[in-house]
C-alpha positions in Angstrom: 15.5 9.3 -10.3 15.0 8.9 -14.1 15.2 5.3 -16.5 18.5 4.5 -17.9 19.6 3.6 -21.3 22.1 1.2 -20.2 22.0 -2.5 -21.5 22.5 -4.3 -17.9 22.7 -3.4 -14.5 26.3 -3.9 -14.0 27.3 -1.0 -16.2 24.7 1.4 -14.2 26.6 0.4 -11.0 30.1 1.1 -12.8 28.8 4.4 -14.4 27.1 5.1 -10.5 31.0 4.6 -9.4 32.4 6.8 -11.8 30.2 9.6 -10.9 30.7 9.1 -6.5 34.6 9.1 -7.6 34.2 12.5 -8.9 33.5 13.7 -5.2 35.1 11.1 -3.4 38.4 11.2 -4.9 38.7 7.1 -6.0 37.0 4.1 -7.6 37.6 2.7 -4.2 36.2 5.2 -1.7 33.2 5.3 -4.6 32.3 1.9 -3.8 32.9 2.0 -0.1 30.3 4.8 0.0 27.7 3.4 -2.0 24.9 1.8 -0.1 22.1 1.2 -3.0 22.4 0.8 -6.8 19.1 1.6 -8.8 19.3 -0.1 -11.6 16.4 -2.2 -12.6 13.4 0.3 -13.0 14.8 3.5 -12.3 18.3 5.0 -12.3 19.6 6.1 -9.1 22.2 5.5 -5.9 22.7 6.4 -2.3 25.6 6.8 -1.2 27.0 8.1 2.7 28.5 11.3 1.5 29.6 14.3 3.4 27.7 17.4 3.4 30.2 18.8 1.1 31.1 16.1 -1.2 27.1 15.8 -1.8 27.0 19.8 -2.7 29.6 18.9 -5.3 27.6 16.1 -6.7 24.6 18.3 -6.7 26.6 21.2 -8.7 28.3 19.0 -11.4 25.4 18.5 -13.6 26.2 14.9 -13.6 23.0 13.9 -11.7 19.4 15.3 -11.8 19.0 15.6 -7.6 20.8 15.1 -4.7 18.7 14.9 -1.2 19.1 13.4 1.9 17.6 9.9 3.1 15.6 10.3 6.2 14.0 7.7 8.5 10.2 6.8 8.5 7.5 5.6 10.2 5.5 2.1 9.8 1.9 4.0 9.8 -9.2 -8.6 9.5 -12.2 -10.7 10.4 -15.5 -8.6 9.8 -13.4 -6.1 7.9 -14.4 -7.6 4.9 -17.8 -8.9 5.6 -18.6 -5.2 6.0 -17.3 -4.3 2.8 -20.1 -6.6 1.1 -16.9 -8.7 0.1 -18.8 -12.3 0.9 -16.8 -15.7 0.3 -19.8 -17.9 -0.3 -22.5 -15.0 -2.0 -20.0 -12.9 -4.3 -19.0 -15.1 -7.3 -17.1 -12.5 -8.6 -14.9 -12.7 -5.6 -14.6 -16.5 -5.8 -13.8 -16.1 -9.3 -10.8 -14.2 -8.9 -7.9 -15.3 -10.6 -4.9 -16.4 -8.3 -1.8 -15.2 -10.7 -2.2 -11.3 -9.3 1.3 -10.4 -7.6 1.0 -8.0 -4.5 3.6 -6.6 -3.1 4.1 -5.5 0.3 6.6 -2.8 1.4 6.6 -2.9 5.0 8.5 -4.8 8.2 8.4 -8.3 6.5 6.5 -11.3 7.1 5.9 -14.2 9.6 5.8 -17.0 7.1 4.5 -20.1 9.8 1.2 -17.8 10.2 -2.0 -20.1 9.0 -3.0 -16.7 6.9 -0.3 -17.7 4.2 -0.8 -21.4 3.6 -0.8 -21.8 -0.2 -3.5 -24.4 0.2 -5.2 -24.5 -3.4 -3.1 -22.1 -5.4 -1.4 -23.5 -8.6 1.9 -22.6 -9.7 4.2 -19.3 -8.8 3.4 -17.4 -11.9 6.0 -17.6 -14.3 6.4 -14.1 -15.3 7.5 -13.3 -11.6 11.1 -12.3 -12.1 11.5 -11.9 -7.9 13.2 -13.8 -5.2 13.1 -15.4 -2.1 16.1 -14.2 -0.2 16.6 -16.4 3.1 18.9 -15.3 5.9 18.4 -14.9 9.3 15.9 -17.5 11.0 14.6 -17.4 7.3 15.0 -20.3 4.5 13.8 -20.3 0.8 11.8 -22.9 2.3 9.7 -20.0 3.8 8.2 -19.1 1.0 5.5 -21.2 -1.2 2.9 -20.4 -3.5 1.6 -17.8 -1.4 4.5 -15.9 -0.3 6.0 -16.2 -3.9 8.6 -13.4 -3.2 10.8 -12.3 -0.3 13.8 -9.7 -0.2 14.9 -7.3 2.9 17.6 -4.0 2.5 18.6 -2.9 5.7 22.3 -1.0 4.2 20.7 2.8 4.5 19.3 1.3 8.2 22.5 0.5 9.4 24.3 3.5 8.1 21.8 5.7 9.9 20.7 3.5 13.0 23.5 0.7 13.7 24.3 -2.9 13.2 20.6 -4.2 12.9 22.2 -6.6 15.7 22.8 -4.3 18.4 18.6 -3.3 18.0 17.7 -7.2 18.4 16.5 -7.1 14.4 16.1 -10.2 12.3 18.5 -9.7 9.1 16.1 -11.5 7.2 12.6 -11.0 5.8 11.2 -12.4 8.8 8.9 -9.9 10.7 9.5 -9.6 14.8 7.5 -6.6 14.6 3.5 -7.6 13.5 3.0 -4.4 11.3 3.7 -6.2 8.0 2.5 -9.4 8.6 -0.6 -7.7 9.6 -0.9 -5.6 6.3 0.2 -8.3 3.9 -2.8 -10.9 5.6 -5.3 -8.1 5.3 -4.3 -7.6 1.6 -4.4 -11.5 0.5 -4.0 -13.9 3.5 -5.6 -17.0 3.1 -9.1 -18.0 4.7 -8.5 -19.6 8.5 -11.4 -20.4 10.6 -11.8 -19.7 14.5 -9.7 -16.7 14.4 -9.6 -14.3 17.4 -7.6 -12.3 20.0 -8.1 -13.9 23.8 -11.5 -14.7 22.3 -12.6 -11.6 21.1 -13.8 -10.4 17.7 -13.8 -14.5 17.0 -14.6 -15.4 13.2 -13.1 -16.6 9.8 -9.8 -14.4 9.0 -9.3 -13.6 5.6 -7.7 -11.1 2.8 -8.7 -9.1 0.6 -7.8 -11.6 -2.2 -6.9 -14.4 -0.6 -6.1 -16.1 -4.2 -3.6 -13.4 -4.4 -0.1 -13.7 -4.7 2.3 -11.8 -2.0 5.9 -10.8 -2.6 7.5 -9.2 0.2 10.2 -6.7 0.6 11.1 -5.5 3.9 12.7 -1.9 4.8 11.6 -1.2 8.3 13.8 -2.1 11.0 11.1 -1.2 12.5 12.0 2.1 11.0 12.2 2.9 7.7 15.4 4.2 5.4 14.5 6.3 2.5 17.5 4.6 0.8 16.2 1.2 1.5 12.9 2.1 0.3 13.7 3.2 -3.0 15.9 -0.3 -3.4 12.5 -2.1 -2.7 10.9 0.0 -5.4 13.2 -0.9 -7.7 13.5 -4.7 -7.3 9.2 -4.5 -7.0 8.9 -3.1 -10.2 11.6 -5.3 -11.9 9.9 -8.4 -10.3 6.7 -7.7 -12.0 4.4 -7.3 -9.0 0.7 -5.9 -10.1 0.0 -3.8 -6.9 2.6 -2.4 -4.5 1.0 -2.0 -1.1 3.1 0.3 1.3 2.1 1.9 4.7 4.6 3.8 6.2 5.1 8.1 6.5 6.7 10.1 4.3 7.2 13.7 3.2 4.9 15.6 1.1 6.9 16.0 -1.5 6.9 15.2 -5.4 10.2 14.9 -6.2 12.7 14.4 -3.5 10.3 11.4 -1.3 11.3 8.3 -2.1 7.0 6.8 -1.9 6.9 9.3 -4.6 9.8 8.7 -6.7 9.0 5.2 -6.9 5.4 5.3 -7.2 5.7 6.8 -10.4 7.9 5.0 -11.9 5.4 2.0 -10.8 2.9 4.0 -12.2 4.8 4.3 -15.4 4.9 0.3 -15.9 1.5 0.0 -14.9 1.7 -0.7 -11.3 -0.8 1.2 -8.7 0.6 1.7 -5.5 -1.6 2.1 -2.2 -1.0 4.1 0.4 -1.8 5.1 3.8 -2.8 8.8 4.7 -1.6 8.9 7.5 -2.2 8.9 11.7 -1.3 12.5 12.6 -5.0 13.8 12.3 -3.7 16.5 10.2 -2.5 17.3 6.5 -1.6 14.0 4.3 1.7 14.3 2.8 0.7 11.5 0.2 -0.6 14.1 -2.0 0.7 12.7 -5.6 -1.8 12.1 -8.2 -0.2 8.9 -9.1 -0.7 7.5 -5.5 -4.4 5.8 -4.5 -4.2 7.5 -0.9 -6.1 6.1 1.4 -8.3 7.1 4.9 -9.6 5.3 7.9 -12.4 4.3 8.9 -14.7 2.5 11.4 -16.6 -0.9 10.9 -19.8 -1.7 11.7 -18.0 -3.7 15.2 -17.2 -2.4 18.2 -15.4 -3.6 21.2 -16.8 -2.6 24.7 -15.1 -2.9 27.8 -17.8 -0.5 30.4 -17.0 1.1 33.7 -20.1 -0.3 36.3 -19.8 2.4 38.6 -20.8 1.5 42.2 -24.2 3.8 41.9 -25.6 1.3 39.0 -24.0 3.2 36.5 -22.4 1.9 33.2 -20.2 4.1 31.3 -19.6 3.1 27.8 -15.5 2.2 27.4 -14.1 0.5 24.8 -10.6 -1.5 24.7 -8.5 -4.6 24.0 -9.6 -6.2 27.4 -9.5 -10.2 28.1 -8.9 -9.7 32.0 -11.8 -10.1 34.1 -12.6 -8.1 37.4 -14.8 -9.6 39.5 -15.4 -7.3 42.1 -15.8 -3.4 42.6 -12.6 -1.4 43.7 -12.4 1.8 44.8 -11.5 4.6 42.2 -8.8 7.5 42.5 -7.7 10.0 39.3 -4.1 10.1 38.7 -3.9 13.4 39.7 -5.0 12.9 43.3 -2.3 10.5 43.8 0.5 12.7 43.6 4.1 11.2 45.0 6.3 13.7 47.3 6.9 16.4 45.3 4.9 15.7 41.7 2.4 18.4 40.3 -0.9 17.1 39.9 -0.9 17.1 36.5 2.0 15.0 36.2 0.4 12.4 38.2 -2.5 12.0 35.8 0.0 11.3 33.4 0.9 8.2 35.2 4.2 8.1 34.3 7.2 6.3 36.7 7.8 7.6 39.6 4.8 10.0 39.7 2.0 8.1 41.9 2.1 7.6 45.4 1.7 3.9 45.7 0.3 3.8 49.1 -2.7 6.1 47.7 -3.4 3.7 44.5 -2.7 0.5 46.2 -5.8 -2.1 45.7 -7.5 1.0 43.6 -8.5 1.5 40.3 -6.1 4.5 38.7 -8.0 7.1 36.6 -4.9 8.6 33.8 -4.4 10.5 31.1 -1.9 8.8 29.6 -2.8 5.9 26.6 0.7 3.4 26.9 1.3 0.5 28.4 3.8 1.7 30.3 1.4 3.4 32.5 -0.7 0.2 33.1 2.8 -1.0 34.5 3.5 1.6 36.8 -0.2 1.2 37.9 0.7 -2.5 38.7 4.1 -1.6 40.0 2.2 0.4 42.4 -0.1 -1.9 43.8 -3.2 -0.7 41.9 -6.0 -2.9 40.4 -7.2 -1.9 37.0 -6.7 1.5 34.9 -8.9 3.7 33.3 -7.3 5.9 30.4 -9.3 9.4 29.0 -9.2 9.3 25.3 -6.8 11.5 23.9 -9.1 14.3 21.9 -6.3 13.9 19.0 -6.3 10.1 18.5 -9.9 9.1 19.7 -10.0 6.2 21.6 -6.9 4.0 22.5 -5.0 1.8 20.0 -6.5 -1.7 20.1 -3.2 -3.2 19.5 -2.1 -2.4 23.3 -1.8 -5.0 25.6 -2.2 -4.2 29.2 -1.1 -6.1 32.6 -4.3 -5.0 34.1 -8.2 -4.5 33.4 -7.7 -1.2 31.5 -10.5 1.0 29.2 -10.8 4.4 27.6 -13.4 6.4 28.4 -14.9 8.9 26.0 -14.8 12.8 27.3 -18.8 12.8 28.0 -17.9 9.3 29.9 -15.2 10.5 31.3 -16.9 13.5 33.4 -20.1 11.7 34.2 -16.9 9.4 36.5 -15.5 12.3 37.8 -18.9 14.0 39.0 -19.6 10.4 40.6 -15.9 10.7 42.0 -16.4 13.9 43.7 -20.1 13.4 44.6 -19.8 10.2 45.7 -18.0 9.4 49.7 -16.2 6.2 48.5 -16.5 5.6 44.8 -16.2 2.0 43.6 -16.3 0.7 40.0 -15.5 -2.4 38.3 -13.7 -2.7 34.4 -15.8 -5.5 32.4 -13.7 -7.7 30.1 -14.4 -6.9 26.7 -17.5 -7.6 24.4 -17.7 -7.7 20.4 -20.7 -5.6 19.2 -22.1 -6.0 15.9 -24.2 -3.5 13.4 -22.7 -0.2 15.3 -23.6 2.8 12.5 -20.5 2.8 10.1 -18.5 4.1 8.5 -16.9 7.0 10.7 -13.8 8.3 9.9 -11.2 7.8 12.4 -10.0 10.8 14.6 -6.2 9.7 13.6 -6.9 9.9 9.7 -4.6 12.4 8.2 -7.0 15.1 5.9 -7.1 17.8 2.6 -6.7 19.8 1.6 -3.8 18.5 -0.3 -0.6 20.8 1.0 1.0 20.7 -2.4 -1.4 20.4 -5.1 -4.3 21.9 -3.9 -6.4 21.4 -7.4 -6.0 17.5 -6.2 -8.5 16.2 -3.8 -6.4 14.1 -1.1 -6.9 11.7 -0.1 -8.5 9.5 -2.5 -11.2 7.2 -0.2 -11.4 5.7 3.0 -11.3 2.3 4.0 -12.0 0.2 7.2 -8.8 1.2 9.4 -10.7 1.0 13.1 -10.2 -2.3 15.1 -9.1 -4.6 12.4 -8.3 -7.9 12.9 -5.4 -9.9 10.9 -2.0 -12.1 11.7 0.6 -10.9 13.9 4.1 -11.5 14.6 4.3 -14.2 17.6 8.1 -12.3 18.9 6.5 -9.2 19.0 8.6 -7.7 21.5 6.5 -5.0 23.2 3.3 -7.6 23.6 3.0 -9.0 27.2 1.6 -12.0 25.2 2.2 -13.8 22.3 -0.4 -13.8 20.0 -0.9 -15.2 16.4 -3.8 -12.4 14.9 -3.9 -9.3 16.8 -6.4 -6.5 16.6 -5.0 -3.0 15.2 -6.8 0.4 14.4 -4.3 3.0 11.8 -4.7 3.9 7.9 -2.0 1.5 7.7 -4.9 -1.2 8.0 -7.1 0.9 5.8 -4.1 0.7 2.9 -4.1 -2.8 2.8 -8.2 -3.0 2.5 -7.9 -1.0 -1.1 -5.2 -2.6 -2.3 -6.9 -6.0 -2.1 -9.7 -4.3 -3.9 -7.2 -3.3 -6.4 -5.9 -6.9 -7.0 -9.4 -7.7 -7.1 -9.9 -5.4 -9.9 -7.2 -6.0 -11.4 -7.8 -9.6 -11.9 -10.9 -9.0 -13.1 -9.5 -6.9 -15.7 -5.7 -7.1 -16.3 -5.0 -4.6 -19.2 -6.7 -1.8 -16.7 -4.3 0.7 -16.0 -3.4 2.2 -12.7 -5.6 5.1 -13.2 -8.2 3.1 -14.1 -8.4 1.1 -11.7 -8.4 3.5 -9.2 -11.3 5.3 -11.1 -12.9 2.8 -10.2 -12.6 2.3 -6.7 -13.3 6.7 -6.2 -16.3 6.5 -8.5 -18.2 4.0 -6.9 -17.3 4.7 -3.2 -19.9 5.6 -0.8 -20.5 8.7 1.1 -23.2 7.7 3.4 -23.4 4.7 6.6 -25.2 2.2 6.9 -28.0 4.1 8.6 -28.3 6.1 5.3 -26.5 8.7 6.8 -23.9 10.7 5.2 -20.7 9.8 6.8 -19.6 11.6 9.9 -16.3 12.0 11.8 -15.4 10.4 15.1 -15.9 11.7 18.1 -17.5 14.8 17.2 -20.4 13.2 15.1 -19.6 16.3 12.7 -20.3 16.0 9.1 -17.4 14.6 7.3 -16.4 16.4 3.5 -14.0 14.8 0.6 -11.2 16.3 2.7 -11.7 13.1 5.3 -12.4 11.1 3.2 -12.2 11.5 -0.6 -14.6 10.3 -3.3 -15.8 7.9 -0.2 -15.7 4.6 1.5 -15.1 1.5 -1.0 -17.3 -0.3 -2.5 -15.6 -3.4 -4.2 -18.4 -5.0 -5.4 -19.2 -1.9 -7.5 -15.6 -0.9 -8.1 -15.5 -4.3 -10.5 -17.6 -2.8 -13.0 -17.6 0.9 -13.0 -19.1 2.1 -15.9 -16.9 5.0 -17.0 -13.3 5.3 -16.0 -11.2 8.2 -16.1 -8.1 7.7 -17.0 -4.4 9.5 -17.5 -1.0 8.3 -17.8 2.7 9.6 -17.4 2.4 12.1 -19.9 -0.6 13.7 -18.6 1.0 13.3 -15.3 4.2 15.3 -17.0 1.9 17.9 -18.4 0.4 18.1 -14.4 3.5 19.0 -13.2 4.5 21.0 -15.6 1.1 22.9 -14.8 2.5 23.3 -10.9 5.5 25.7 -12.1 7.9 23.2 -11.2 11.4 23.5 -13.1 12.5 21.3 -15.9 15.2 19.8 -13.4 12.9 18.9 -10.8 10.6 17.2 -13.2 13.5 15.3 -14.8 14.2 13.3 -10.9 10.5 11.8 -11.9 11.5 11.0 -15.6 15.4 11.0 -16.4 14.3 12.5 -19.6 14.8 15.5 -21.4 11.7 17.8 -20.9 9.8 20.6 -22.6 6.2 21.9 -21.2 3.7 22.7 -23.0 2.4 26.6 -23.6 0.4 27.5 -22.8 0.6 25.4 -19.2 -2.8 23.1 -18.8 -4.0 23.9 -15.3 -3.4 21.4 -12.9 -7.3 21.0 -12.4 -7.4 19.6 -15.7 -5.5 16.3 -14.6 -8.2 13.9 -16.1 -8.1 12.9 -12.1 -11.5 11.5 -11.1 -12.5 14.2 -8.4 -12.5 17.9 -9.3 -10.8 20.6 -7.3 -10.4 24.4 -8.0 -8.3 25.8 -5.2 -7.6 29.5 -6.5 -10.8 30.3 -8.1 -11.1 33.6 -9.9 -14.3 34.4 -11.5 -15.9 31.1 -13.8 -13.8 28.6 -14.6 -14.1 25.5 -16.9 -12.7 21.8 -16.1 -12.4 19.5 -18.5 -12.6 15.6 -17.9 -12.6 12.6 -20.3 -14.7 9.6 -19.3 -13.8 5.9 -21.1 -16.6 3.6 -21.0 -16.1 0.3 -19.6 -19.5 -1.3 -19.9 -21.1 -3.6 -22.4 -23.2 -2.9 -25.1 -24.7 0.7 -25.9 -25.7 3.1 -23.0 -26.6 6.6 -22.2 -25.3 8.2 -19.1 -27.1 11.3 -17.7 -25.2 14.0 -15.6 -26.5 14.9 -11.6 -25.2 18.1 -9.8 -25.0 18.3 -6.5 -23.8 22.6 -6.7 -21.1 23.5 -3.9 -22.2 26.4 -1.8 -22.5 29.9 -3.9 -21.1 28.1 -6.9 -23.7 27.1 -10.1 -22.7 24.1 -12.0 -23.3 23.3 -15.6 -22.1 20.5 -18.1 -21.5 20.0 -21.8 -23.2 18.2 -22.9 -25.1 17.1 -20.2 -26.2 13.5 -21.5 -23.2 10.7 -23.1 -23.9 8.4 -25.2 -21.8 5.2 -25.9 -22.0 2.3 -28.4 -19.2 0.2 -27.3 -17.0 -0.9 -24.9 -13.7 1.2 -24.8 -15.6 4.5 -26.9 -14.2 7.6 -25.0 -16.5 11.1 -24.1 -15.4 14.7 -23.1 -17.6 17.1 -21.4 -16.9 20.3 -19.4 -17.9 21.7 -16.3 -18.3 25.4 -15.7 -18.3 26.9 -12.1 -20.1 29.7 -12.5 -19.3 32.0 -8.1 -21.8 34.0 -6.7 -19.9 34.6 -3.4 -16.2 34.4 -2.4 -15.7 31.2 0.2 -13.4 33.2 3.0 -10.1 30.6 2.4 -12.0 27.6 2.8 -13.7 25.0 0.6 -17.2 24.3 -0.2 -17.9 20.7 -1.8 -20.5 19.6 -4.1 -20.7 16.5 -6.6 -21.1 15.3 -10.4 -22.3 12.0 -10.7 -23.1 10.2 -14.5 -26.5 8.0 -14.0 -27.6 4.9 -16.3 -29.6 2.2 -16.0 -26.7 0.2 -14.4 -24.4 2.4 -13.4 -23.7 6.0 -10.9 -20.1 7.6 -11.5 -19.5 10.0 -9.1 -16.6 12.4 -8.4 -16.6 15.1 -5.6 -16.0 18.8 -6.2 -13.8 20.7 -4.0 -13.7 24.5 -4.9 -12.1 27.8 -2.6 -13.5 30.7 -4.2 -10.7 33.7 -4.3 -13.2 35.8 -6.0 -15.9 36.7 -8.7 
């Protein structure tokens, strides 16, 4: 997916038919296949081919790549009170200017929502080139000053999936689903007073930026077509967004994933584009250096729903629960309410069919399962309330379920202390309190769910980039949401989808506070100043386990917007350091060319990937010393001098040259190197360490992530 030549989009589309008439056989079978024309920032198509007519394309050296579009995943109150990010105290934040232009990749938008009144903004900028597309239960008239922008693509959807129709979709920018409405609030919805779900977690909503602008472009249905993603890419970049805010999975791939294609050429126009880690606990596929990837984390708020257990007990549970039990009723595990011919374990599971209703009648039902299905079949069946173990892979349940019944999740340690009182106890009783907001819990922790390093691709590239708050957050909802049990305006949802949104409302922040920053530098600045320890002065730690968390959770740290808006030093690259990167990976000339469309030639000898003027370091195939080389721009006023901290990685000495910068002006660019200097070989796994620049104002600090092959 390269840039074009061509004058005007029409003769891309025409030159797109030429080439599908090659392998379809006509002009009109070319255009019946095509689904998507990129033609505004990048050069591309998708077409419905067969598997053989695509093989042709592939071989004809007409095109750079051919691969096939798959279907994704979609992946705030106090949110931002914890972030330090203070309406009346931060003038900064007040200060913001309201032309910046996010835009929002994602399932749409519910335009009524109070979050995206345009109360107090001025004009739609006039360098915004986008539109508002009405169509289903959608009118022009549903956008304003706030939503300044509103387009859907559901062709590569309904090619893979079905008339959106026969799914009960929307064929509109209207979101029936909450996911997007919920991002695009957290990024820049307005300020609204009294906010809360059923009462709970009550306070002023607000964005990121609430000043912000929000231009919406909706591919999920709810899920989400490669093909249809790339065709919001194209018209984001063309429209002149700032930011580009998306939160749905994809592959971990460079140069066939469509979050990737189209992130560069974002990042080429000067466009950073945020994006979520991840909710599978396990490697992040969003592993390109061009991408601000982004973690989960808790907040310093908790919500408590505790088991009273009918010996005075209290066992801590936490949920999503409004529903008030006012009396003790006795307590059974799933799995001891077997029907006719279930296994016990399946019981447990509390799936339909597998309780024996005359056993859980009037009872409360003990299961392993986490859905909302199971809190039916627990009503179906005559029982009273449900109690869920956490799942050991994604912690405790997602707040975002509604349930028919008073339902918790119990923690493991929890979770025993009810079955010893179960067992022990002739005829156990407990009672499911209602839920409770508690404030000032130690934060951040990184979620269970987060997806982790080390990067799977590009190992020399710490991923991913920072954490933000992704636990229990708090932002507007889609009303029609059809798997609620009731409709609600702001609902309450834990995922690094939520965390996405945090960072790139810090980016538009940053970015109106200085708009000729480039994407790279503006993400230097949110990794350089982010925090690795709580607010206990504690470094960070992972949920449940309490173990210490490393850059692989969470990168260079948890944001810090205040801080991010004046740095210090930034480190900075752009498309041709980016080339030279993947150049360094070994990749062929061709695959490089579906990033750029250009003709290529790498350098010799190859810079090592590690020398990406990225803002964290990472050595994955260390052989004996090596030397990294970084260049710092200074971003402050007035002369300073910056002094450099180590914090060593395990077995590895650190040095830099020189070891003190000093800077007259504003702009003035440094180099230094750092030497890693082994004593011991690491076994295949990583030890961290840091390098932080001091001044009088300012700390710049990058992690280290090194894996020592040898001495």
């Amino acid at each position: 997916m390269g840039e074009h030549s061509y004058l005007d989009s029409d003769s891309v589309i025409s030159s797109n038919h030429d080439l599908l008439a090659s392998v379809t056989g006509s002009i009109r079978r070319a255009k019946k296949a095509a689904i998507h024309h990129y033609s505004k920032s990048f050069r591309g198509f998708s077409a419905i081919l067969t598997a053989e007519q695509a093989q042709q394309l592939r071989e004809s050296g007409s095109v750079v790549s051919v691969f096939e579009s798959k279907t994704n995943q979609i992946h705030t109150t106090h949110s931002w009170d914890f972030l330090g990010v203070d309406v009346p105290q931060n003038n900064r934040y007040i200060e913001s200017k309201s032309d910046v232009i996010v835009g929002v990749i994602d399932t749409g938008i519910w335009p009524e929502s109070e979050s995206f009144n345009d109360n107090g903004l001025g004009p739609v900028p006039e360098r915004f080139k986008g539109k508002c597309v009405a169509g289903d239960q959608f009118t022009v008239e549903n956008c304003n000053r706030k939503i300044i922008g509103a387009r859907y693509y559901f062709k590569g959807s309904e090619e893979e999936l079905g008339p959106l129709e026969s799914r009960n979709q929307t064929r509109s920018a209207r979101d029936t689903n909450g996911h997007g409405t919920h991002v695009a609030s957290t990024v820049a919805g307005s300020v609204v007073n009294n906010v809360s779900l059923f009462g709970i977690a009550s306070g002023t909503a607000r964005g990121g930026m609430p000043s912000a602008r929000l231009a919406i472009y909706k591919i999920c249905w709810p899920f989400c077509e490669d093909a249809d993603n790339l065709a919001a890419f194209d018209d984001a970049i063309s429209d002149g967004v700032d930011i580009i805010s998306i939160s749905i999975s994809s592959s971990a791939d460079l140069f066939n994933d469509p979050i990737s294609i189209g992130s560069f050429h974002a990042f080429k126009k000067g466009i950073l584009v945020s994006t979520s880690a991840g909710n599978s606990g396990d490697s992040t596929t969003k592993v390109a250096p061009w991408l601000l990837t982004v973690a989960a984390s808790s907040i310093d708020r908790e919500f408590s729903s505790n088991v009273h257990l009918g010996n005075s007990e209290i066992l801590k549970g936490s949920s999503i629960n409004p529903l008030k039990m006012d009396k003790f009723h006795p307590v059974i595990f799933g799995n001891d309410a077997a029907a006719v011919g279930v296994t016990g374990f399946n019981a447990s599971l509390c799936n339909n069919g597998t309780l024996d209703h005359k056993l859980i009648k009037g009872k409360i039902v003990v299961c392993r399962g986490s859905g909302v299905e199971d809190a039916n079949v627990v009503r179906d069946g005559g029982g009273i309330g449900m109690i869920i173990s956490s799942n050991p892979l994604t912690g405790l349940s997602d707040y975002s379920l509604q349930y028919v019944i008073p339902t918790t999740v119990l923690e493991p340690k929890e979770l025993q202390a009810l079955r010893n009182y179960v067992t022990l106890s002739k005829n156990p009783t407990a009672r499911i309190s209602p839920t409770t907001t508690i404030l000032n819990a130690p934060a951040p922790k990184m979620a269970v769910f987060s997806s982790i390093g080390p990067n799977i691709i590009t190992p020399d590239i710490i991923k991913p980039d920072i954490t933000a708050p992704g636990v229990g957050i708090l932002a507007a909802w889609s009303p029609v949401d059809p798997r609620a049990i009731r409709s609600v305006d702001y609902n309450i949802v834990s995922g690094t989808s939520m965390a996405c949104p945090h960072a790139s409302g810090i980016a538009a922040m940053i970015k109106s506070h200085h708009p000729s920053w480039s994407p790279s530098a503006i993400k230097s600045a949110m990794m350089t100043t982010a925090n690795v320890m709580d607010n206990t002065g504690r470094l960070i730690l992972e949920n449940p386990t309490d173990f210490l968390a490393t850059p692989f959770n969470y990168g260079s740290g948890h944001v810090n917007p205040i801080a991010a808006l004046d740095p210090g030093l930034v480190y900075e690259f752009g498309s041709d350091d980016v080339i030279d990167f993947l150049c360094g990976t070994r990749a062929n000339v061709t695959q490089i060319q579906i990033l750029t469309g250009t003709e290529i030639t790498c350098k010799e000898p190859l810079i090592p990937t590690y020398n990406l003027n990225y803002p964290s370091i990472g050595v994955a195939n260390m052989k004996g010393s090596v030397v990294v080389i970084r260049t710092v721009t200074y971003v402050g006023r007035g002369p300073a001098i910056f002094q450099s901290f180590i914090q060593n990685p395990s077995g590895v000495k650190v040095t830099v040259t020189p070891n003190v910068l000093r800077f007259e002006d504003t702009n003035e660019t440094k180099s230094f190197e750092v030497r890693f200097m082994p004593s011991e070989t690491t076994n295949g796994s990583f030890v961290f360490g840091s390098i932080s620049w001091g001044s009088d104002l300012y700390r710049v600090t990058s992690p280290i992530a090194l894996n020592v092959v040898s001495v």
